[in-house]
N, C-alpha and C positions, 0 to 999 in steps of 0.2 A: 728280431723274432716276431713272427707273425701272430695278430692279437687273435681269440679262439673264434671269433665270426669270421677271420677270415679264411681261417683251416674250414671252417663250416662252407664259406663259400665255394671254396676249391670241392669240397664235395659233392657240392650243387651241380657245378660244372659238369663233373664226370657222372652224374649220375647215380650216385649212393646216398642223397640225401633223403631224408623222413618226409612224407607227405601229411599236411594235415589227417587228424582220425576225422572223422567226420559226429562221432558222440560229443566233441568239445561246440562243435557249433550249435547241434543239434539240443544241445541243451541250456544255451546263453541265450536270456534275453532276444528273441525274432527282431525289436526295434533296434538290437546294438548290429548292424550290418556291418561283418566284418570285412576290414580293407585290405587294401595287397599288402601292405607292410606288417598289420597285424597275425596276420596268415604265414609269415616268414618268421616272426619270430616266435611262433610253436613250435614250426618246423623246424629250427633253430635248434631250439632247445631237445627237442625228443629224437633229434641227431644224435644231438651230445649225450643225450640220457642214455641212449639205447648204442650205444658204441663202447663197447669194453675197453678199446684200446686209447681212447680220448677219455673218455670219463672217468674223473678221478673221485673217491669214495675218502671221509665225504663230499657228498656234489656241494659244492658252491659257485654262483652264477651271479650274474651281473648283467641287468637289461637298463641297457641307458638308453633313455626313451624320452623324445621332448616333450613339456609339460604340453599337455593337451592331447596326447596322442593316444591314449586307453590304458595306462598302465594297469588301474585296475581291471579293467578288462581280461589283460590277461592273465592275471592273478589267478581269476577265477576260471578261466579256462584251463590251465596249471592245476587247479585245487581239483578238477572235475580227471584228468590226465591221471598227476598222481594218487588219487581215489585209484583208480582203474589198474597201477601201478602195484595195491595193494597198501597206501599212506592212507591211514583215518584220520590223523592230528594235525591240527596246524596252528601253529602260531602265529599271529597278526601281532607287529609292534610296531612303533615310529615315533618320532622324537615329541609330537605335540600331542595332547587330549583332544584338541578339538578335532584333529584327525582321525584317532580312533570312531569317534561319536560319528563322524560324517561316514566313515567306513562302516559303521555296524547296519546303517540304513543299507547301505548297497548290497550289501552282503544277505541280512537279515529278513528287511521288511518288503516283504512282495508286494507292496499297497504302495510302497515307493518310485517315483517314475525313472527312476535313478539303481532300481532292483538289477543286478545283474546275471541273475538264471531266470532260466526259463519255469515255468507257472509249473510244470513237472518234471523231476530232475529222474532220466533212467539210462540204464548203463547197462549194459547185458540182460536188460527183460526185468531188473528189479528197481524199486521207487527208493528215490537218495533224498536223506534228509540233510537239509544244513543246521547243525544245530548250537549253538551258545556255551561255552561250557569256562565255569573259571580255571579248573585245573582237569587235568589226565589222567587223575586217577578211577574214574567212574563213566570214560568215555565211552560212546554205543560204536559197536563194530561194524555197526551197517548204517553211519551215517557220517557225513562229514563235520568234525568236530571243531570248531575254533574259538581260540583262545582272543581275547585281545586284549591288550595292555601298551603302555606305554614302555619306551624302554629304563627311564628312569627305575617306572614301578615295576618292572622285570627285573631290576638290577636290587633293589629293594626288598621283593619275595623273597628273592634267591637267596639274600644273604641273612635272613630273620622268618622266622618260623610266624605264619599267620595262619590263622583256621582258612580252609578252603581257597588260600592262594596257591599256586602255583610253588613246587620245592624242585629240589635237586631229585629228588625220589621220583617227582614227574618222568623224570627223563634216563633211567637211569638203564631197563629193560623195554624201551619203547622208543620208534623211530619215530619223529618228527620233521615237518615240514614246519622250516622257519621264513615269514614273508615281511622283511624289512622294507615299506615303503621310504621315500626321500632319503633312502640309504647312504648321501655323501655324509649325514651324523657318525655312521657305523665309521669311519675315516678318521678319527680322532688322534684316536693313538697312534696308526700308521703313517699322519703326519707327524707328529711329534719325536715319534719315539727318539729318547736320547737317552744314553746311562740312568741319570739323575733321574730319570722318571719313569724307571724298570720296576723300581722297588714299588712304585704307586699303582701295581698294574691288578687291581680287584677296582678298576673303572665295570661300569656299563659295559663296554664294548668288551672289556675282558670276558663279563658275565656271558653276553651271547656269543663270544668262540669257546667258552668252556662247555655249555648247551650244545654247540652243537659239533663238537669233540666227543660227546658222549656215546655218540651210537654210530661205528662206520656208516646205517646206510640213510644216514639223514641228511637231511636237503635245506639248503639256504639259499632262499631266492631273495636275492638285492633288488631293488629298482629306484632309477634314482633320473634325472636331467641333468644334473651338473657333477656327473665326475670330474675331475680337477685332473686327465691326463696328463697333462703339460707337468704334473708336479711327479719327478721322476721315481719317487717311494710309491707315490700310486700307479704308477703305469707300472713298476716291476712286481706289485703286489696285484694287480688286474688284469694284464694285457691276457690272461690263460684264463680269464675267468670272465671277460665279458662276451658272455654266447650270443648280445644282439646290438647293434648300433643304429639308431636313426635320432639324430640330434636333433636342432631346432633349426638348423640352417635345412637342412632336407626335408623337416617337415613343413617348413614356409616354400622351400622352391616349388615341392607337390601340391603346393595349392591348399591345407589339409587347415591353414590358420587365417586370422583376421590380415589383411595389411595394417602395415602399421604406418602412425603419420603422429608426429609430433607439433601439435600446434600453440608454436611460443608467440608470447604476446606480452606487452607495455603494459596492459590492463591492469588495477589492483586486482585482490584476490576476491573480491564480491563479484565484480566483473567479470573478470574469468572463470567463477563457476557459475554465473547468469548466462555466461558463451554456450558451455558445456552443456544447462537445461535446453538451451534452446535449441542445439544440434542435435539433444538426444531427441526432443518431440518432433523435430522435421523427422527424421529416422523413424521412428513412430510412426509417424501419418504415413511416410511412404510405403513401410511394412503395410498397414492395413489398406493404402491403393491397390495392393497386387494381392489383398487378400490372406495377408501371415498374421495371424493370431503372434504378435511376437513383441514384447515389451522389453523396450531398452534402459539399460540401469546406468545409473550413473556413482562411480566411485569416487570420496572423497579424502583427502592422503592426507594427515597429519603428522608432523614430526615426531610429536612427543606426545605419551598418553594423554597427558596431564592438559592438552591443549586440542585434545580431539573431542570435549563436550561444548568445550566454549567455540571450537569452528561449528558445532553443529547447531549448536545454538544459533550462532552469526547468518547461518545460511537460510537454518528457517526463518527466522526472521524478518531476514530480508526479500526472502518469497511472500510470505506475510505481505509485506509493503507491496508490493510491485505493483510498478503502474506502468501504464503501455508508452506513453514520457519515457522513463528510463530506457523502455528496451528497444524503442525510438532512435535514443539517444547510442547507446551501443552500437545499433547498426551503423549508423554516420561513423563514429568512431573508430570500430574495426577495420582492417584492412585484409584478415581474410576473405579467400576465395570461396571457401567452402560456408560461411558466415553468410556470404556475398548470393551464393546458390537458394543456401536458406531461406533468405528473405525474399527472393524471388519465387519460390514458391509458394510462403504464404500470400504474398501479395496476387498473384497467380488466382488465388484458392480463395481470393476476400475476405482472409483470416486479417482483421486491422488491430494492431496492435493492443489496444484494450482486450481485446476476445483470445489476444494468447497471450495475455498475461495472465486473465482467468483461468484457462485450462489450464498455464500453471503453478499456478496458486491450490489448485484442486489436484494435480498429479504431483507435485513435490510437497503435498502439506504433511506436518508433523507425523500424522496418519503413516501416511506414507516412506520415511527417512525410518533406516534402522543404525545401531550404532554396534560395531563388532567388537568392539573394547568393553564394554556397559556390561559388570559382573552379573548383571540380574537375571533371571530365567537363562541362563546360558546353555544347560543345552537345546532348550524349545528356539533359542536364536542360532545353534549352527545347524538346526534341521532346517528354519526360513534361511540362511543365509546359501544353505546348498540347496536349496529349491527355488533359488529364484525364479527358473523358467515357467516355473507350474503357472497355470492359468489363473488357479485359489492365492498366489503368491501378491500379498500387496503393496510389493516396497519396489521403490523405483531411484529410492539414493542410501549408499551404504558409504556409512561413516569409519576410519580405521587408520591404525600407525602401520606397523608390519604384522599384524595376528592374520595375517590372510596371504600372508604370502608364500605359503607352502598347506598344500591339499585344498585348496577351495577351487573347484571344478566349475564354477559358473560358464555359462554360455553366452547368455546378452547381456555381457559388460562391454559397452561401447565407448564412453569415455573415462578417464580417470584425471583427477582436478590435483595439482598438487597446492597443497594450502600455504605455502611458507616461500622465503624469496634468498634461502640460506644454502652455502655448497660447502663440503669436505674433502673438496678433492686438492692434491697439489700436485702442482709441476705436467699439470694436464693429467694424470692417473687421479681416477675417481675415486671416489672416498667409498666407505662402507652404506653410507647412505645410498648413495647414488649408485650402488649394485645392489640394492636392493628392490629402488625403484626398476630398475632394469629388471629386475626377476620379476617384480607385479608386474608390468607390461607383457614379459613373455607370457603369464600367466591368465595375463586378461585377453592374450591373441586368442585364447581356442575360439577356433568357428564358430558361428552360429548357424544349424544347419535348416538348411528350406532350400527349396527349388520354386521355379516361376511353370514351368513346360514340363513335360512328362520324361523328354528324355536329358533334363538337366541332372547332372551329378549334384545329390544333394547336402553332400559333406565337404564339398570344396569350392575356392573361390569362382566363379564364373565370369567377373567382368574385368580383369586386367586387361584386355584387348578392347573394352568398352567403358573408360573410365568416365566417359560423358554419360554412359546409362545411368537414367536416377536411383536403379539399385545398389548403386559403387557403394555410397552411404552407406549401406546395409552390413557391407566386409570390411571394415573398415573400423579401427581402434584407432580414438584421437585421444593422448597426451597433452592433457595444458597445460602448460607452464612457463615458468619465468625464460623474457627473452633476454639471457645474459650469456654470451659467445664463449667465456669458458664452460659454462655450464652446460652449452649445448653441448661442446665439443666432449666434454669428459662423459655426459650421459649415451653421446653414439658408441665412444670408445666402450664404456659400459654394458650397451648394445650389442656389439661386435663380439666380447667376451661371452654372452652367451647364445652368439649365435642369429642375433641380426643384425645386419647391415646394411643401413639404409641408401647409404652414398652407394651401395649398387645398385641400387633400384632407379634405373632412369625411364624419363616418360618421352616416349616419341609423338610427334603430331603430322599424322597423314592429312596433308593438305590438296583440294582440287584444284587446280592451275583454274584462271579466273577465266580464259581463253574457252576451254573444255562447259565452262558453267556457260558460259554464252551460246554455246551451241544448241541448236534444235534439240540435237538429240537427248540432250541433259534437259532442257527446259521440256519436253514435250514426248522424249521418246522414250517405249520401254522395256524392260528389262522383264523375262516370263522363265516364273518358279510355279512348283506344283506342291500339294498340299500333301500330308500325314492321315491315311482313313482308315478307318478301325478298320478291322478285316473278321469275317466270320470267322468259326474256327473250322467250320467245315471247307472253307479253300485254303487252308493252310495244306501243302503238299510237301514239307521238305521241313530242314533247320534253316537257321539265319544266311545267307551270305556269308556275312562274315567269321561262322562259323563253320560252314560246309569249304571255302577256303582257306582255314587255318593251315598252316605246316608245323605237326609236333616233332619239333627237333629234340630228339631224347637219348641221353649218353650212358651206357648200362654200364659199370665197372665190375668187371670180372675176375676171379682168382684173390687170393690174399693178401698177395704180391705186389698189386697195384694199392692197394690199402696203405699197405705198409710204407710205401713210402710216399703216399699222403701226407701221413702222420709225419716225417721224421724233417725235420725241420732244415739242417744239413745235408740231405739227400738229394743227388741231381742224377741217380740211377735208374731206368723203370726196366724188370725184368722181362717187362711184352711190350717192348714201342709201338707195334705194327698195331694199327686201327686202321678201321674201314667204317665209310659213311657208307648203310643199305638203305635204297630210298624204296618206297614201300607206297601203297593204301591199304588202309581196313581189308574193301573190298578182297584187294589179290591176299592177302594174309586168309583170310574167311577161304578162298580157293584152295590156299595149301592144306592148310586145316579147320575147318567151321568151328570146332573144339574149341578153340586158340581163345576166338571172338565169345562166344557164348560165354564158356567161363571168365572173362573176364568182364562181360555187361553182368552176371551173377555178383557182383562185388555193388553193384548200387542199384537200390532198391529204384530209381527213377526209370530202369531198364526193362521192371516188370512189362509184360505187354499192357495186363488193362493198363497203366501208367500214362505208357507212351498211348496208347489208345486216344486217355483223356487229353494228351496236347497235341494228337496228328488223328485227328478222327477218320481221316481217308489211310491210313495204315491197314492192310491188309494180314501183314505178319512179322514175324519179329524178323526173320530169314530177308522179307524185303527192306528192312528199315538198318541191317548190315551192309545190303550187296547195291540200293537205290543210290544211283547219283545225288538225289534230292536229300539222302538221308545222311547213312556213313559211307557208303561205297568206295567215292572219291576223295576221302580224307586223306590226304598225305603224312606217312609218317617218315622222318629221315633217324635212323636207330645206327647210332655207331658205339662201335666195340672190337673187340680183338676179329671175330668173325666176320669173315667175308662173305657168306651167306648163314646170317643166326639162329642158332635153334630152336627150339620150342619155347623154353623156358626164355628167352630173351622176345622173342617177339611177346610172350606173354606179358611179360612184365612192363614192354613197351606201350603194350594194348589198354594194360591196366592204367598207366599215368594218361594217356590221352582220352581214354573214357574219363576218367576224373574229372578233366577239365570240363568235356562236353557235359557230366553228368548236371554241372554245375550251370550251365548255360541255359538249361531246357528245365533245371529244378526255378530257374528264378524267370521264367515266361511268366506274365499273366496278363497282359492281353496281346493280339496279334497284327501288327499295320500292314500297309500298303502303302508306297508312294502312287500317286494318283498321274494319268497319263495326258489329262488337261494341265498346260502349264498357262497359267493366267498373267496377264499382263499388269503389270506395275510400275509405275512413275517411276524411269531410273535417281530423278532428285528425290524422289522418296526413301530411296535404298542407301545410295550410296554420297554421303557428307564426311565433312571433316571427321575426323578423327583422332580422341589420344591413346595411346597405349602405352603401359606398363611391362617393359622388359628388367629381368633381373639381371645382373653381369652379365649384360652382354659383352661379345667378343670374337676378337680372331674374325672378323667378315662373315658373322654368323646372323641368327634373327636379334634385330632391335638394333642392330649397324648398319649405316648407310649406304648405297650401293655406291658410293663417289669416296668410303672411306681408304685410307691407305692399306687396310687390311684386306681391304678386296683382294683377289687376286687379279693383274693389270686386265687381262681377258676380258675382266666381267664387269671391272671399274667405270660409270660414265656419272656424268651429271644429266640427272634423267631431268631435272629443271628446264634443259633447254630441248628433249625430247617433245615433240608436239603431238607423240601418238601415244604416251604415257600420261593417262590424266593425273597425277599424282606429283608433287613436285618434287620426289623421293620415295624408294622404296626401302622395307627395313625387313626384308624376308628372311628366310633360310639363307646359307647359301648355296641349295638344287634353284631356288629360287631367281637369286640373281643370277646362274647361270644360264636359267631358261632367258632372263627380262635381254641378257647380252646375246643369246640364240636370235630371240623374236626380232631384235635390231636389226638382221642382216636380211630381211625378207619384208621390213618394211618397204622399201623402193618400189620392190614388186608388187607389194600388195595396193601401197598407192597408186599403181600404172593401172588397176584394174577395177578400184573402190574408191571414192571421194571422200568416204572418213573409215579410219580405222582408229581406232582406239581401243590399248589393254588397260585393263580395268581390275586395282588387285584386291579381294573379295578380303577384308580383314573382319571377317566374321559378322558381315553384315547380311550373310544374304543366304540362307540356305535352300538345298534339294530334298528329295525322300524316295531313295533306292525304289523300283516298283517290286522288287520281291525281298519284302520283309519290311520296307518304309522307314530302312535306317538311316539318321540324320547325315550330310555330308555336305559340307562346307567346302569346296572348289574352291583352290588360292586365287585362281583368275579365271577374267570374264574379259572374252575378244568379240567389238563389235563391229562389223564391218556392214560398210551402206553404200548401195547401189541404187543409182536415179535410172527411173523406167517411164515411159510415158504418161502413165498415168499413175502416179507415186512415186514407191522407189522398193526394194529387196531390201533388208535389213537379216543379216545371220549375226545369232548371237552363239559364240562358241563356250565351252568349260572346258577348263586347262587346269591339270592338276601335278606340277611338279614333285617328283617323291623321289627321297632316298633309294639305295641301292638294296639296303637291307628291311625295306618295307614295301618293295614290289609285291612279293608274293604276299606276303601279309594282310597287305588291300588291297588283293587282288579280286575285291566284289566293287570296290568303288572301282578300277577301270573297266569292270564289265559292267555296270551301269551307267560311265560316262557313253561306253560303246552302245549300248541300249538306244539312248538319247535320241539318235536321228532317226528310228524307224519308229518309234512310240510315242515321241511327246508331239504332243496336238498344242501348237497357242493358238489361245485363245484371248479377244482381247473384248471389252466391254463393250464400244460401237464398232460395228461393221467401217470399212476402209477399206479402201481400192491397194492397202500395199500388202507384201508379200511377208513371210518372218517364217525363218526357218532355224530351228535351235538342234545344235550337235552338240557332241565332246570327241574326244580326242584321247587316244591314250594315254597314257603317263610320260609325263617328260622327265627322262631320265638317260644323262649321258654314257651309263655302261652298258644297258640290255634291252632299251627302246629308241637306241638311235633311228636305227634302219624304218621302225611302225614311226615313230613320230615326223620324221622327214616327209615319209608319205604323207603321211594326215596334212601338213602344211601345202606341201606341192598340190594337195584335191582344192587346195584353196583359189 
């Protein structure tokens, strides 16, 4: 039986899924930018909501969602939903207090930087209050009311009559919204359950299926990272109730988390969190080189309560002492890499051992260490322990056993120290311990987020393809701990249960054949990229490239019919097979009916003219900003449905999800580029060096496998080591990729009968361009140099070749029209005048299905 996200997918498919509302973003926090994933699982849910025939009363849901990923995020986008829905109440419960306390900030205090609505919460023209409330009895009808408690003390109210707590009478004529954070607790009983412990059932988890038994149209939303599918009571008690999945293995492949790195060592345990201080302040100093206000914390792990004052004690202490001797002495001793990196650049930077041993003595002093165990002022310590990022925050080592390892959201936790040299695991299967550290790990991954450049993504990792940039550091969660081979082994295994795997994360190294570095043209010749320039607003004439090329391929389901056996799980009947793909533009749509268009730019307010006015100042009318090539004109939409030519109401509705998209594209402009049509000359040994990279599972002859791998397929298989027109001694591409490098082979001969040096050159993110209309970033997988001697110099043509998928031709189809651009626009330019020639092209997309025939030519002009 298919689990309920994936009935929700299959809806996606054909075209009956929910689109975001647009009041859910509109009123979250502007700094919390919501991501693709996050945006699917509202959709998700208000599928499910709003579909009579899937949605069972009461709603109960299940968002498994890996730690770090916004769960409460969506909570409160949820809380703003079913407001709108017509829910005032809601209950907040979860298994710990100190969770509650950290949630009432987010929820509550807009003075919080961690606040997650927006400064005015409005919904249909009227102002939403969030407001505190201990019980429901005396709840405001025009405000969002919430409760929070623990469930313990939920389970406690219910069964004993308190003044102004929470009763059964709360619930008895009133529908509630119940929001179970780290919801695998609510799981108790449904592992358990046996005979013998039927009769026990006035448990906690009892108390909240009786609550919310009470009123068909009440809502329980789960969210949790570690459902335990695998365990078969839960997967037949869940698989119809979790409406969203994105685990921790998906949310590290997308980039969204720290990498992780476990760095075991010989070291006693003073030593090893002396490692730890000192990797956190290298991190440190290189945050503030690129200008991040961004202090790195450092976590320290104690076994046992009882032994986490005396580690803290031990460590300040021994900060206390510290003398540049000692950390002298460390260095010689370690045999990390990343230790080894370190000291090179304080030495780099004539930071000499004494001068950082000061700084830190002054950043890890007592001052500074906070302890999360230490009963005293506790909740003034889980408001500092979940603020660490605040600038006013001034702790930089956090002391603790497990009280942190469920709901502590921190962001620059960079390492964590384990303090003890003891294991419970047997027979290789990890002990309870050792999954817990494994959950503090997953939980210390979330990102840390910052960008370096304007058009870096600044919620995911950037350097796996650059793990020699000194920012690697910065994405980057290091693990100290004891070097004992079962221990490692059971903590991966550990790992792997929930969701990271580090034995697939292998590092490839792009090396220059040493032949290639000898050459002129490496030593002395160069390589011409053009620059990113603001652009006025007044020459802005059009959308993005990449936008006025999109293709909306959009699936309309029609009749009941098709629904129905959506739904039926057994069902391999459809009562209308016959579909047809209509391929369309705006534009011709606007011809049939102008109607169509209009009402449907009338659905988002970024369509108003003055709107668009204020981001196309050369806009003359709204009629031209439909029918203009530059504008919507040319927008391809492909609308398939029973209809072989669709009618009104289906083009509309196709109109309506593709403005959507665009509304969103041209809501988040705020400034305008250009790529600039001087391309300036630069030192190819400046560009392109060694390199390492980080592929995850790689496989099948795909990116991060060798082009000489057996998985190749034979066609495209060589050992490019002994290729002499390959500066690389291995490629580890796609494989469009290696099919192009096994293409390019067969036209070397030729090209050497004509050119004294040729050489492909494969661009792993070292070298970028900038579109000349709109100045969007593009990173070309390869660079073809060919050199011709002339009497007085020599011709040098540097080509872009950009191999691509079949199913992302049309796609990027603005980077082939600006690699096509290339040869009539770019100007190089080089710093001194010189008697030689330099001509720079590109080339269409290499691609074996639908650009044979353009690509062959491009080669033959060669």
């Amino acid at each position: 039986m298919p689990f309920l996200y994936e009935k929700i997918d299959t809806l996606r498919e054909v075209g009956v899924s929910k689109e975001l509302v647009q009041y859910i973003p509109d009123n979250l926090n502007p700094n919390f930018e919501l991501r693709p994933y996050q945006i699917s699982a509202f959709e998700n849910f208000i599928t499910y909501f709003e579909n009579d025939k899937l949605c069972q009363k009461p709603t109960q849901t299940l968002f498994h969602m890996a730690t770090g990923s916004g769960k409460t995020l969506i909570m409160a986008g949820l809380m703003l939903y079913l407001y709108k829905q017509g829910y005032r109440n809601f209950l907040f419960f979860v298994n710990l207090s100190n969770i509650v306390q950290k949630t009432k900030e987010n929820f509550l205090n807009s003075l919080s930087s961690k606040y997650l609505f927006a400064d005015e919460i409005t919904i249909d023209g009227e102002k939403i209050k969030i407001k505190e409330v201990s019980n429901f009895q005396y709840s405001d009808d025009t405000a969002i009311n919430i409760c929070f408690t623990t469930t313990q003390g939920l389970h406690s109210d219910m069964w004993s009559v308190k003044e102004n707590s929470l009763s059964v009478d709360d619930f008895a004529n009133r529908k509630v919204v119940l929001i179970s954070d780290e919801a695998h607790h609510l799981n108790a009983d449904t592992k358990k359950m046996s005979k013998d412990e039927e009769a026990n059932y006035k448990s906690w988890e009892y108390t909240v299926h009786r609550i919310f038994g009470a009123n068909r149209d009440n809502v329980l939303l789960e969210f949790t990272a570690t459902c335990d599918i695998k365990n078969p009571l839960i997967k037949a008690e869940y698989e119809n109730k979790i409406v969203f999945d994105y685990p921790l293995y998906k949310f590290r492949a997308d980039r969204y988390s720290k990498e992780i790195k476990t760095l075991r060592s010989d070291l006693d345990v003073e030593d090893r969190a002396l490692q730890a201080l000192i990797l956190s302040q290298y991190r440190y100093k290189v945050f503030q080189d690129y200008r991040q206000n961004i202090k790195p914390v450092v976590f320290f792990q104690s076994r046992l309560v009882k032994e986490n004052a005396a580690n803290m004690a031990k460590i300040i202490d021994m900060v206390k002492s510290l003398s540049g001797e000692r950390i002298k002495n460390l260095f010689e001793q370690s045999t990390s890499e990343t230790l080894a990196e370190a000291h090179k650049y304080f030495v780099k930077n004539g930071i000499s051992y004494d001068e950082l041993a000061s700084e830190l003595k002054d950043d890890f002093s007592e001052e500074h260490c906070i302890s999360a165990n230490d009963n005293q002022d506790v909740e003034n310590k889980q408001i500092m322990l979940n603020s660490l990022e605040d600038k006013t925050n001034p702790y930089r080592a956090v002391f603790a056993v497990d009280k942190l390892n469920e709901g502590w959201d921190v962001l620059n936790l960079f390492d964590i120290v384990r303090l003890y040299e003891t294991r419970d695991g047997k027979n290789g299967i990890p002990g309870k311990t050792t999954m817990k550290e494994a959950q503090l790990i997953g939980r210390g991954a979330r990102y840390c987020p910052f960008k370096i450049t304007e058009e870096q993504e600044k919620y995911q990792r950037k350097y796996d393809n650059d793990i020699d940039n000194p920012l690697r550091i910065c994405e980057e969660l290091y693990y100290h701990c004891w070097n004992e081979p079962r221990y490692i082994s059971e903590l991966h295994t550990a790992l792997r249960e929930i969701g990271i795997d580090l034995d697939k994360t292998v590092t490839r190294n792009y090396v220059l054949k040493d032949e290639f570095k000898e050459d002129d043209i490496y030593k002395s010749g160069y390589v011409f990229v053009n620059e990113r320039l603001l652009k006025s607003r007044n020459e802005v004439v059009g959308l993005l490239p990449s936008v006025r090329d999109m293709i909306f391929n959009i699936s309309i389901a029609t009749g009941r019919s098709g629904e129905d056996v959506i739904m039926e799980d057994n069902s391999s009947q459809d009562s209308n097979p016959n579909t047809y793909t209509y391929r369309t533009t705006i534009g011709d749509i606007a011809d049939i009916n102008y109607a169509i268009i209009y009402k449907a730019l009338c659905k988002y307010s970024v369509f108003k003219f003055n709107v668009l006015k204020s981001y196309f100042p050369n806009l003359k009318s709204t009629k031209e900003f439909v029918y203009d090539k530059n504008y919507l004109g040319y927008i391809r939409l492909h609308i398939t449905s029973k209809y072989e030519t669709p009618p009104t109401d289906i083009l509309y509705s196709a109109c309506v999800k593709a403005l959507g998209k665009i509304a969103e594209s041209i809501s988040g402009i705020e400034e305008i580029y250009e790529g600039s049509s001087e391309f300036t000359a630069q030192y190819i040994h400046d560009i392109f060096k060694n390199k390492r990279c980080n592929y995850i599972d790689p496989h099948d002859g795909g990116l991060g496998i060798s082009q000489n791998d057996n998985s190749v397929p034979i066609a495209w298989k060589m050992d490019l080591s002994k290729e002499d027109w390959f500066v690389f001694e291995d490629n580890y591409g796609t494989s469009e990729e290696k099919a192009f490098v096994a293409y390019f082979k067969e036209y070397v001969k030729e090209l050497k009968d004509k050119y004294d040096k040729v050489y492909l050159v494969r661009n792993e993110r070292q070298l970028a361009i900038y579109s000349f209309d709109g100045g969007e970033r593009f990173e070309p997988d390869y660079l073809l140099f060919l050199h011709l001697p002339k009497q007085d110099g020599y011709e040098q043509l540097q080509i872009f070749i950009e191999p691509k998928g079949t199913h992302l031709v049309e796609k990027d189809s603005w980077k082939e029209d600006f690699l096509l651009q290339i040869e009539s626009k770019a100007i190089p330019v080089t710093k001194f005048a010189d008697d030689n020639k330099y001509k720079i092209w590109g080339f269409h997309f290499f691609n074996r299905d639908v650009r044979t025939v353009e690509f062959d030519s491009d080669m033959k002009k060669l």
